[in-house]
Structures are given as C-alpha cells and as structure tokens.
C-alpha positions in Angstrom: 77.4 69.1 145.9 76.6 66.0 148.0 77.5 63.8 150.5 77.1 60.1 150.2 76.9 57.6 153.7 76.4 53.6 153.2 76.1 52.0 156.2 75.1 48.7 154.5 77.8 46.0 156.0 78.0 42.6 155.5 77.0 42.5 159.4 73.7 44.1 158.1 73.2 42.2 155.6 73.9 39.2 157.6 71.4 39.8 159.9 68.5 40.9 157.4 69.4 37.5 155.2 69.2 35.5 158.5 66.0 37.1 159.6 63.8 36.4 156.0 65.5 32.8 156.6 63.9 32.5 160.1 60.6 34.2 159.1 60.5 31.2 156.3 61.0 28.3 158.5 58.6 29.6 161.6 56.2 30.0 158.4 56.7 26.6 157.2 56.4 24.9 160.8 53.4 26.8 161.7 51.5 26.3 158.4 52.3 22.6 159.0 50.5 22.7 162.6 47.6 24.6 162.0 46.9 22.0 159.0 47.2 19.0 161.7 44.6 21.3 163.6 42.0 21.2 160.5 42.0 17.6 159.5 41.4 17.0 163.1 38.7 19.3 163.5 37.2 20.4 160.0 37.2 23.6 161.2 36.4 26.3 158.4 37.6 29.2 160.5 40.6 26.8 161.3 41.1 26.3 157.5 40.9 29.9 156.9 44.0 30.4 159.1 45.9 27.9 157.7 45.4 29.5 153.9 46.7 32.7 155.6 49.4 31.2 156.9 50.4 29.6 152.9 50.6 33.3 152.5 53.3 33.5 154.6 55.3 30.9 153.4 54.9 32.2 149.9 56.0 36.0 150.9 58.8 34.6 152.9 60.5 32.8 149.7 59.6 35.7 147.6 61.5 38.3 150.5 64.3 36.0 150.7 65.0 36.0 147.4 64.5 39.9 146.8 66.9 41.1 149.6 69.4 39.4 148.0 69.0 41.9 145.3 67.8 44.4 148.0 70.5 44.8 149.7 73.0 44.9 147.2 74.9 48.4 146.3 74.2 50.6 143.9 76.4 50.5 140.8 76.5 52.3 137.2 73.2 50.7 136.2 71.7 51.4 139.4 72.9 54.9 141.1 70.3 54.8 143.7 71.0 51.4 144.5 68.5 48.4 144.6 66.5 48.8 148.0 63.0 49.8 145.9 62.9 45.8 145.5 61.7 45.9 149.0 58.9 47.7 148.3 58.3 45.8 145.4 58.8 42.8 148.3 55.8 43.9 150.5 53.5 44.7 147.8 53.6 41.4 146.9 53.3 39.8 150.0 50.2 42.3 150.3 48.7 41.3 146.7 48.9 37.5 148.3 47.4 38.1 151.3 44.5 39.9 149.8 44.0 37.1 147.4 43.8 34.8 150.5 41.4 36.6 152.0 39.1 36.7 149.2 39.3 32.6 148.9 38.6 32.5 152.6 35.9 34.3 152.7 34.6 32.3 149.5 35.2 28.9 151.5 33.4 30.6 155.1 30.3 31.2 152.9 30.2 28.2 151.5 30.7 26.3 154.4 28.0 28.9 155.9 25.6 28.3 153.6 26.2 24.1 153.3 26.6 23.6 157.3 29.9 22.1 158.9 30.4 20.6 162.0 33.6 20.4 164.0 35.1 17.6 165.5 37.9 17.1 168.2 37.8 21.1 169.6 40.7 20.6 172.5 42.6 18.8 170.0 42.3 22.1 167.4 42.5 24.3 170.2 46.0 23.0 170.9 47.7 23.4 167.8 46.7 26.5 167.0 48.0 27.6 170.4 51.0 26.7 169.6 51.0 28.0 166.6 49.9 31.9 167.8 52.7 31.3 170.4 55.5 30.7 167.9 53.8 33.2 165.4 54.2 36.1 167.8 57.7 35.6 168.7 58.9 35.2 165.1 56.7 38.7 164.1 58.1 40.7 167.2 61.6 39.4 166.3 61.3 40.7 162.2 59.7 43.9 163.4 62.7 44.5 165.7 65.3 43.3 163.1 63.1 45.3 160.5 63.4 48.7 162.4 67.0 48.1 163.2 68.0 47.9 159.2 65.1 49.7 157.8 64.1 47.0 155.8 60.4 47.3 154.4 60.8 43.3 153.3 61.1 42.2 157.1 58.9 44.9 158.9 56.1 43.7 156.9 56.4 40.7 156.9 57.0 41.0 160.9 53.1 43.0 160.7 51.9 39.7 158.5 52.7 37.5 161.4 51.4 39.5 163.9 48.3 40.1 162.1 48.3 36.5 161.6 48.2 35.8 165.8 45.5 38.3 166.1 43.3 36.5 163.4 44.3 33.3 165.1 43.2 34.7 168.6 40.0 35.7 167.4 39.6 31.7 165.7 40.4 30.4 169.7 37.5 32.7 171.0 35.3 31.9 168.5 36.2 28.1 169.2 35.8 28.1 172.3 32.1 29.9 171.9 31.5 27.2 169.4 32.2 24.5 172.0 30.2 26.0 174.7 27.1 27.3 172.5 27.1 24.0 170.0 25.9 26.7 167.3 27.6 25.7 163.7 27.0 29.0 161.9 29.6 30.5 164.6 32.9 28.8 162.9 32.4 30.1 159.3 31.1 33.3 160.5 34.8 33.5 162.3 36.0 32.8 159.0 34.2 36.0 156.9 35.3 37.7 160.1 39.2 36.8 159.4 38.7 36.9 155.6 37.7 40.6 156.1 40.4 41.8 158.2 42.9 40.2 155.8 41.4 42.0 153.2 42.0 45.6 155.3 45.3 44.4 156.4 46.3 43.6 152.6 44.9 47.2 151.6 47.4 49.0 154.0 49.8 47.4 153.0 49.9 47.9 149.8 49.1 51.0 149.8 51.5 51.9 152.1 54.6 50.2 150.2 52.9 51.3 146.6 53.8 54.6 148.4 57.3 54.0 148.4 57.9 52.4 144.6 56.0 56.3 143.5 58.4 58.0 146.1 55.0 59.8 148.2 56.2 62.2 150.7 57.0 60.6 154.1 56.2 62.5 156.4 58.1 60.4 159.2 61.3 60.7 157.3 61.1 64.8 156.3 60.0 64.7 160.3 63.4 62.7 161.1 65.4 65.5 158.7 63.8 68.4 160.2 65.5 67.7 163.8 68.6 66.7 162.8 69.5 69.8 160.4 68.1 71.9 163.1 70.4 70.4 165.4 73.6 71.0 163.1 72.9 74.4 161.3 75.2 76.8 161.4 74.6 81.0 160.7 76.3 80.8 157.5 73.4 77.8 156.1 70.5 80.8 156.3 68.0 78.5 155.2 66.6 74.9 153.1 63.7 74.8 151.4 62.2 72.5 148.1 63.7 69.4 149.9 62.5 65.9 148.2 63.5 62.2 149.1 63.6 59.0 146.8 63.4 55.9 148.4 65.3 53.1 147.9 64.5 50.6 150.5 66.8 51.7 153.6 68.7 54.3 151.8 67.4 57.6 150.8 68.5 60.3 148.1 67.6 64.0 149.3 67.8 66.9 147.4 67.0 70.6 148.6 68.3 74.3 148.0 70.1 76.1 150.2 70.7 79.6 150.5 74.3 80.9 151.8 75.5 84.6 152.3 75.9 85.7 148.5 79.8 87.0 149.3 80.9 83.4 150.2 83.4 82.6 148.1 82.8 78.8 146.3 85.9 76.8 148.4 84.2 78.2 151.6 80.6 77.4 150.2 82.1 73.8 149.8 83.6 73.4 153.0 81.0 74.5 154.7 78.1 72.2 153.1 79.7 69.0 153.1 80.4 69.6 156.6 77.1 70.3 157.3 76.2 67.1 154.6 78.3 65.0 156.8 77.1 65.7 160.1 73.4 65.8 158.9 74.1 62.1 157.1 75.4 60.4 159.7 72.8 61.2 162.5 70.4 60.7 160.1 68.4 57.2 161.0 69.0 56.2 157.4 71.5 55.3 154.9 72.1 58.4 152.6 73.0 60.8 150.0 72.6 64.5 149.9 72.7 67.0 147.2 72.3 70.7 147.5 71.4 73.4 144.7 73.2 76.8 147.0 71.6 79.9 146.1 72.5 83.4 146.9 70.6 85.2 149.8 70.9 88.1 147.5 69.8 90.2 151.0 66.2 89.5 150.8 66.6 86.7 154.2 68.3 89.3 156.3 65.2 89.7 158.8 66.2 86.0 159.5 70.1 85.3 159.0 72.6 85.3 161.7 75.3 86.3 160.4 77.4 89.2 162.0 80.0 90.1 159.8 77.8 90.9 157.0 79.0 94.6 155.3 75.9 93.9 153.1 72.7 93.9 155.7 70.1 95.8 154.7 67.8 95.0 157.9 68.7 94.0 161.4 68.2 90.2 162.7 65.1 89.4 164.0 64.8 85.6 164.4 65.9 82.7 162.6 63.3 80.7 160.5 62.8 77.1 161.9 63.4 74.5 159.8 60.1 72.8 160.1 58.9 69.7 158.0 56.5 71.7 156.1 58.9 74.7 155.7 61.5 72.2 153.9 59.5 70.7 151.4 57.6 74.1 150.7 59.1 76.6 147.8 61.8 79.7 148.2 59.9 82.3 150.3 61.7 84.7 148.0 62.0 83.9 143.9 63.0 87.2 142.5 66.3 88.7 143.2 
C-alpha cells in the first residue's frame, strides 16, 4: 500500500530556477570585482579569493542547468523522480572547490617562496568589501530559498558563498595586518590559510551530498518521521519498524512494516493505513511516498497495543512502545509467530 504527495508546483519551481539564476549573476559580478581588486593590488591572498570565487560561477551554471532536470517529475523511466541530480549538483560544486583550493595553495607557496609585494591596499580593501557585502546577502538568500524547497543544489551553493565571505573576511584582516606590519610573507600565508579551509569546506561537502546519491541514513529526516507518526498513530497501527528512505533531492520514498491487529479484515487494513499515509505525508517537511509491508500482530505485541475490543489478548496493556528514530529503522522485536 502507499500514499504518494508532490508538492512540486510550478510556483516552486519558479522560485528554485530564479534563485540558481540570482546565485549566477551575484557570482559573475563579484568574481568581476574581486579581479579589479588583484590587478590593483597583486595581492596573492587577494588572487586566491578571486579563483574561489571562479568556482562559484562555474557551480552556478552547472546547478542551473541540473534543476532543470531536478525538479522535473518522475515518469516511467524514472519512478522516484529526478531530485538525486542535486546531489549529483553539489558534489560537483564540491569536486570544484576542492580543486581550487589545491591551485591556491600551489600559487600562496609560490608566491611565499618567490616574495610579492602589494600595491594600492585601500584600493583592494574596497572591492573586496563590497564584494563580502554582496556575497553574504546572495548566500543568506539561497540558504533561505534552499530550506524552503529542500533543494540540496541551492543550500550548498548558499554554504559556498557564505564560506566564501568568511574566507574573504579573513583576506581583509590579514590586509590590513599587512598594511600596518609591512611584512610580505603575511599575504600568501593568508592564502595557504584560505586554500586550507577550502579544502575542509570541499570535504564536507562532498561527503555530505556523496551521502545522499548512496541513500546513507539521515538521521535528521528519520528524526522529522519519528514526530510526526507519533503525532498521528492511532491503537489499531500497534507498531513500525525496518523503516528506510531513498533520496531523491526534495522528495523521499519510505518504506517500513507495520503491524495491525491480525483480525482486521483487508478493506479496514486499507482504510486505515492510507489514512494514516495521508496524514503522516502531508505534515511531513518533505515531498513523499510511502509504502507499507502490514503484518499480523499474531498476539506477541499485546504488552504494548491499545486496542480494547480485542477477544484475542493474551496479556493486559501495559504501555505503548514509542516510536523513536532508532526504534523505526531497527528490525521486528518479534520474527517468529
């Protein structure tokens, strides 16, 4: 039995198109400012931001162009839709940022080991102001538009941006050090510094996203289940257990068993779970589909089912089991009849 919800409207998909637009263009405009701020300064730490910020513009084509496949809905080739592309999305964008990381830290030791000097500090300074400025709006709006559709694609790229203004933050101090100090090893040393956060950042995300394309247990998501089938069980659902999710993007496919009184009758077993289905489904913070294996109680959950009018209890009620995240993705507590 199952229950399918698809909240994915072209309002939605309006919005999640217009955001991966916006995240290309502040991409573009910054990269474009921070590369004013190196041919006026030669700063390597300056340079080092400004190759970050190519990833960005290279991960916002590529998630433009995915969530157009994302987003679209699953059809006889594709029964679970097409929302693992965003995975796909951000492990990309991750792959890219890690390769960036690695050439600026290859240009910061260079430039450690041959000397540079900077020119025109204030000048720098400015630019990449501005650009931080701009960099942290755009990231705070793709995280919020992210969260709000669930989309992988944007919330990443939304973290990219903001790790980009914390890198960028940590180029002004080290600018500013530099113009008060006069010591050249201090702007290519800011440049390691970056290229080894980029590197961590790029790690976690990939990992993270590499997560979803093998369909790793979230946690957060079995978490978000757990409440909201507590909230809507009913004494004739005694209990859920072997419950698994596959990911695809913003909607999920969850499977568990379910144990019912074993004198239901089927049309009343029916009833009864895609009622619950629907209920579950819709307050569920994701677009999805359930399916349920029933099983019999076969008496052995009496200790723990609610059930009054039961001519077949062998033991009296003593409290019902809660339906925690670990107890739902564990095994049947009973497997022999």
């Amino acid at each position: 039995m199952s229950y399918t919800n698809s909240n994915i409207t072209s309002e939605k998909i309006s919005q999640t198109r217009n955001a991966a637009r916006i995240s290309l263009a502040v991409s573009v405009f910054v990269l474009a400012l921070k590369f004013i701020a190196y041919f006026q300064t030669s700063s390597t730490a300056i340079l080092s931001d400004a190759i970050e910020t190519i990833t960005n513009v290279v991960t916002a084509v590529v998630a433009l162009i995915l969530l157009k496949y994302a987003l679209a809905p699953a059809d006889e080739e594709h029964p679970y839709g097409h929302g693992k592309l965003e995975y796909f999305s951000a492990s990309f964008e991750g792959g890219i940022i890690l390769f960036a990381a690695l050439a600026i830290i290859f240009e910061s030791v260079r430039s450690l080991i041959m000397g540079n000097s900077v020119d025109n500090i204030n000048v720098g300074l400015f630019y990449i102001i501005v650009a931080s400025i701009i960099n942290f709006i755009a990231g705070a709006y793709l995280k919020s538009v992210g969260k709000k559709q669930n989309s992988e694609a944007l919330k990443a790229s939304g973290s990219h941006l903001m790790a980009d203004v914390k890198t960028t933050v940590g180029i002004i101090i080290g600018l500013f050090l530099y113009k008060i100090t006069g010591i050249t090893w201090i702007d290519p040393l800011i440049g390691i510094v970056v290229g080894l956060w980029l590197v961590y950042e790029s790690v976690q995300i990939i990992k993270d996203n590499i997560g979803g394309l093998l369909d790793q247990t979230d946690l957060s998501s079995v978490s978000q289940l757990s409440e909201k089938i507590q909230k809507h069980l009913v004494p004739e659902i005694i209990d859920i257990h072997n419950l698994r999710i596959i990911r695809s993007g913003s909607f999920h496919h969850i499977d568990a068993h379910l144990v019912v009184p074993q004198f239901l009758e089927i049309h009343l077993v029916h009833e009864l779970i895609h009622d619950f289905e629907k209920k579950v489904v819709n307050d569920y913070k994701f677009d999805g589909e359930f399916a349920f294996h029933t099983d019999p109680c076969y008496q052995k959950y009496c200790s723990t089912c609610e059930m009054k009018s039961c001519s077949l209890r062998l033991a009296e009620f003593k409290s019902r089991r809660p339906m925690s995240d670990r107890h739902l993705i564990s095994g049947p507590i009973y497997t022999e009849k």
